[in-house]
N, C-alpha and C positions, 0 to 999 in steps of 0.2 A: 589199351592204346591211348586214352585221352592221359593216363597219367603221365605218360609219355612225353606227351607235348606238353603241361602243366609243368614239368621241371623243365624241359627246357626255356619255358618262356621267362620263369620265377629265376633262373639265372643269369639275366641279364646284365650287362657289364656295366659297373659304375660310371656315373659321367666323370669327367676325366678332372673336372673341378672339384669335386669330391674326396678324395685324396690326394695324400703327395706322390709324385709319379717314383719318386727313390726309395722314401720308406713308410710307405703306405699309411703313415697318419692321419687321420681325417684333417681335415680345412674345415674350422669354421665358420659361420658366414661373417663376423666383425675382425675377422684374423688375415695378417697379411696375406698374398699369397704371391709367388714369385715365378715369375712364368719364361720358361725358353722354348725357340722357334715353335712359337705361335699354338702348340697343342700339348703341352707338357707342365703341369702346376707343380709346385714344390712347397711344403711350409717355412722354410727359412733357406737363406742365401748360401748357407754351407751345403743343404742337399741340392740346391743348383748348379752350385760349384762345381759340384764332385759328379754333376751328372755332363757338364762340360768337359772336364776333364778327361771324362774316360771316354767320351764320342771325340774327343781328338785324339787319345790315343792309338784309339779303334782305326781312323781316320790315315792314321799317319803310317799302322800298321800295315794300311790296306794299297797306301799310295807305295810302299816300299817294296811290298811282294807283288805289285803291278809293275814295277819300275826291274827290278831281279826278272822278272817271267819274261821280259820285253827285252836285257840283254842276254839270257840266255837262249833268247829264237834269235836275235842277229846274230850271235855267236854262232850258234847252228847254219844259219842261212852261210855266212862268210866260210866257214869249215866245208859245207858241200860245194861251193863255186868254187875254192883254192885249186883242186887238180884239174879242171876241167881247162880244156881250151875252146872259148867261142869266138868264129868267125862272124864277124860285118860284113855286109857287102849286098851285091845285088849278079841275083842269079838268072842268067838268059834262056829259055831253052826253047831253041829253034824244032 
C-alpha cells in the first residue's frame, strides 16, 4: 500500500515555469521566457503565438455555436406561438 502512495506523490506536476506550456521544452533559468494570461510560459514568441491563436479560434468557435443554439430556440419559440391565438384582458367572475 505505501508503494501506492510513493508513486503518486513522485508524480508530481511540474511547476508551470519549468517548461514551455506548447512544446514542452524546458526553460532555462538565464533564457527568455514568454508568458500569456498570467499562468502559461512559453520559450519563444512563436509558441505564444500559436498558443493565442488557437484559444481565439477555440474562442470564436465557441461564441458562433452559442450564437446558432440561441437562434435556433427563438426560431422554435416563434414556430410554437405562430397558430395559437392569445387573449388579453381581464376576467370578472361574480
Amino acid at each position: 500500500m505505501a508503494s501506492y502512495y510513493a508513486s503518486f506523490f513522485d508524480s508530481e506536476e511540474p511547476h508551470f515555469l519549468e517548461s514551455c506550456s506548447l512544446c514542452r521544452k524546458h526553460l532555462g533559468l538565464n533564457s527568455d521566457i514568454f508568458m500569456y494570461r498570467g499562468d502559461k510560459a512559453f520559450c519563444s514568441n512563436e509558441c505564444r503565438e500559436e498558443q493565442i491563436e488557437y484559444d481565439e479560434a477555440k474562442e470564436k468557435s465557441w461564441k458562433l455555436s452559442a450564437r446558432s443554439l440561441r437562434k435556433k430556440s427563438s426560431e422554435a419559440a416563434k414556430d410554437s406561438a405562430a397558430g395559437k391565438t392569445v387573449r388579453t384582458g381581464t376576467l370578472v367572475v361574480a
